[in-house]
N, C-alpha and C positions, 0 to 999 in steps of 0.2 A: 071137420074143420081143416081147412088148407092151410099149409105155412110155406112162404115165400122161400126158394130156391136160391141156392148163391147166384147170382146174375151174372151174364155174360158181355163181355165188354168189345164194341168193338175197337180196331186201333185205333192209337190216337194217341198227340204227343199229350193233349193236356190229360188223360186219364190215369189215376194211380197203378199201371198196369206194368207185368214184370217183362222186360226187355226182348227176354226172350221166349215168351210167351204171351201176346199179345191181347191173348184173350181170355186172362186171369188175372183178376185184381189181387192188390195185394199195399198192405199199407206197410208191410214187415220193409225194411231196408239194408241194405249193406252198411256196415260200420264204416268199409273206404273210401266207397264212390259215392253212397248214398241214393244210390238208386234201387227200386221196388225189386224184392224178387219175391218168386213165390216158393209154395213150398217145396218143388221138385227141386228148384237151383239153389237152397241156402245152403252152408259150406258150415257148418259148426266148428270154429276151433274154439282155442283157451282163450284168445281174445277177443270172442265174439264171432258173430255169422256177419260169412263176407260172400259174395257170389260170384261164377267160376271164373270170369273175368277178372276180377281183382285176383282171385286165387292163382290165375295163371301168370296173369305182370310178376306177382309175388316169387313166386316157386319156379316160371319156366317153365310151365309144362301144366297138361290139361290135369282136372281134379278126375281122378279112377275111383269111383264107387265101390263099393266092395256086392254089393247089390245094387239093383234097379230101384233110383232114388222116387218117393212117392211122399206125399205129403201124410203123415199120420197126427192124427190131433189129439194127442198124449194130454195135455190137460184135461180136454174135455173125460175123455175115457180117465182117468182120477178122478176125476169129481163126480162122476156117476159111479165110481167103484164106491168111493169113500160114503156114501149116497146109499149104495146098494150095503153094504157092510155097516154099517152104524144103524140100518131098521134092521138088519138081521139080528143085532145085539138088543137093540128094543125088544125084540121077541123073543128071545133065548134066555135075557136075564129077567129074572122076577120082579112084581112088585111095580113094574113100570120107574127101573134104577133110573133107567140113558135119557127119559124121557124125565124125571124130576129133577135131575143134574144139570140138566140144559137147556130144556124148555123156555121161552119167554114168558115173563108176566112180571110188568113193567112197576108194577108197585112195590112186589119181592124183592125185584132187581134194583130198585134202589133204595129199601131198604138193609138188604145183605150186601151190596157193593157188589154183585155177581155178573159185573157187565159185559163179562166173558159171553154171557147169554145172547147180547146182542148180535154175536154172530155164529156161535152155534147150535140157534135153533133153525138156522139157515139149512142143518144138515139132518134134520128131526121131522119123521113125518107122523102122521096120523096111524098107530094100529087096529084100530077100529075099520079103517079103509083102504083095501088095497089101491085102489085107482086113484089116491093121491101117489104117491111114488111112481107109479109108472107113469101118468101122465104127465109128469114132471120132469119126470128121467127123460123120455119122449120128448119132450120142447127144449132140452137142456142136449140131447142128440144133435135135434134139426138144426136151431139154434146154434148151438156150441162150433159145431164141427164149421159152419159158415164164415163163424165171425172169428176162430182161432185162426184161419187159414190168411183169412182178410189183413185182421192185425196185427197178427204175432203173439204166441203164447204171453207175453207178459202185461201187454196190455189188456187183452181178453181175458186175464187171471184177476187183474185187479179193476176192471168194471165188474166181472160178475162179484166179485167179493165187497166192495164200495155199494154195490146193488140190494148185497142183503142185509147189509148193514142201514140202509136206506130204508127197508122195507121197515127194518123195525123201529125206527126213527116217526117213519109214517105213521106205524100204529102208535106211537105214545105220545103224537100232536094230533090224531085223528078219533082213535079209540078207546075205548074205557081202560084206564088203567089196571085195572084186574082179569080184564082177558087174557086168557092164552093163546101163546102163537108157536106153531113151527110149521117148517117147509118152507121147500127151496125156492115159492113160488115170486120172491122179493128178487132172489136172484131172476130167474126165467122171465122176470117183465123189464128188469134193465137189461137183460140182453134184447130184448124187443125194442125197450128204446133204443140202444147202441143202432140195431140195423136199423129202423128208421132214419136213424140222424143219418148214419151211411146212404141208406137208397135215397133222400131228400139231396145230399149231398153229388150224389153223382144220378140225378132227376134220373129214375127209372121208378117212375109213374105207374105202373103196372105192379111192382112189388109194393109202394107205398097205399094203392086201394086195397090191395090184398090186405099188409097190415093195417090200416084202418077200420077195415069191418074187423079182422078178428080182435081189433083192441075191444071196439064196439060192443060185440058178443060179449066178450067177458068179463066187462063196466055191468051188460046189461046181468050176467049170472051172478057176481059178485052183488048185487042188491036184492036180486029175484031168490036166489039159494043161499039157505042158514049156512053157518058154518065157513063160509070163504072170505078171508080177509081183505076186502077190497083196498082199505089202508094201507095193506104191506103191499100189495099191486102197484099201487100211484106211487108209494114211496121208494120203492124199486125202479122204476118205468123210468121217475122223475132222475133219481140220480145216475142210473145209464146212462140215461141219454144226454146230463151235464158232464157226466165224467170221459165220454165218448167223443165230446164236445173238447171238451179241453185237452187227451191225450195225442189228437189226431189233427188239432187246432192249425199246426205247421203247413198238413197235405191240404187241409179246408181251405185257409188263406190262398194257398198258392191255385190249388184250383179255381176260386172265385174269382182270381185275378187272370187267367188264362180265359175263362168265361166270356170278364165284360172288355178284351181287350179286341 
């Protein structure tokens, strides 16, 4: 299965593209000018990330790195640790503890008030299967590391988390209330919608066949093979791709309007 590449952009004033790097998207902005940077030029202080231009009007003088500045996608690498670390505890502790603490199943959960559940089974995988986790971890890599870089950790933080809470929204409007659910996979289908809406957004057509067929495929495994919650998929996918929709809604306006001018 192929997964779509972060895209490369060429210049262009209407592209969300960082100033001095023209052929790297980026929806992340400076707090003073309000212009794209990406992650090589974000300036981190206590008042927010400004980029080195505003940094030098500021200060008088260029921004000195203390190292060669490189974009690192510290959220994602969290949440594939947090990911990695919480099935190792499923295994280690007995009795299946981590997995009856937080598990979903949507009848319990509202019977005990345990709505905590609804999102961390978000971080809970199958023991029985290694290749739920890994394959998860894997699309939460390819995925992740794209669209932190694109949006900025915090909006990338709260689409994938709105995502899995999503998923399990889906399955208690879509599937049998006494099913159980965990995995990250509610998350990993709103980051799928996220990039969609993005490559729709800045029409690169080649990533959006890409992700078409492999939505396709895994609509078609999700009915074809037991066990995969195709409700927590849709209900992921769906709210990514609104919540992607709405956090980004400012750079979408204005490029739609550079478009048809």
């Amino acid at each position: 299965m192929d997964y779509p590449s972060n895209p490369q952009q060429n210049s262009s004033q209407t592209e969300p593209t960082c100033p001095r790097h023209s052929d790297r998207v980026s929806y992340a902005r400076c707090k003073r000018c309000m212009r794209p940077a990406c992650g090589e030029c974000q300036i981190n202080l206590d008042v927010g990330m400004i980029c080195p231009d505003c940094y030098r009007e500021l200060y008088g003088r260029q921004y000195q790195a203390r190292a060669p500045r490189r974009f690192v996608p510290y959220v994602t690498y969290t949440l594939i640790g947090i990911n990695v670390v919480v099935y190792l505890l499923q295994l280690i502790i007995p009795q299946y503890w981590v997995y009856s603490m937080f598990a979903l199943k949507w009848d319990y959960t509202e019977f005990t008030g345990e709505y905590y559940r609804v999102l961390t089974s978000g971080f809970l995988h199958s023991q029985n299967d290694y290749s739920h986790i890994v394959m998860n971890m894997l699309s939460l890599y390819i995925f992740g590391i794209a669209l932190e870089q694109m949006m900025g950790w915090w909006r990338y933080l709260l689409v994938y988390l709105f995502s899995i809470v999503g998923g399990s929204f889906g399955v208690l409007l879509l599937d049998d209330p006494t099913a159980e659910v965990v995995g990250a996979s509610g998350g990993i289908f709103g980051l799928i919608g996220a990039y969609l809406v993005i490559m729709v957004v800045l029409r690169e057509r080649d990533n959006i066949r890409a992700l078409m067929i492999m939505i396709a495929v895994n609509v078609a495994f999700g009915f074809l093979v037991p066990g995969i919650s195709w409700q927590a998929h849709a209900g992921g996918f769906v709210v990514g791709a609104l919540a992607t929709a709405a956090l980004l809604a400012p750079q979408i306006i204005q490029r739609t309007r550079s478009i048809q001018r």
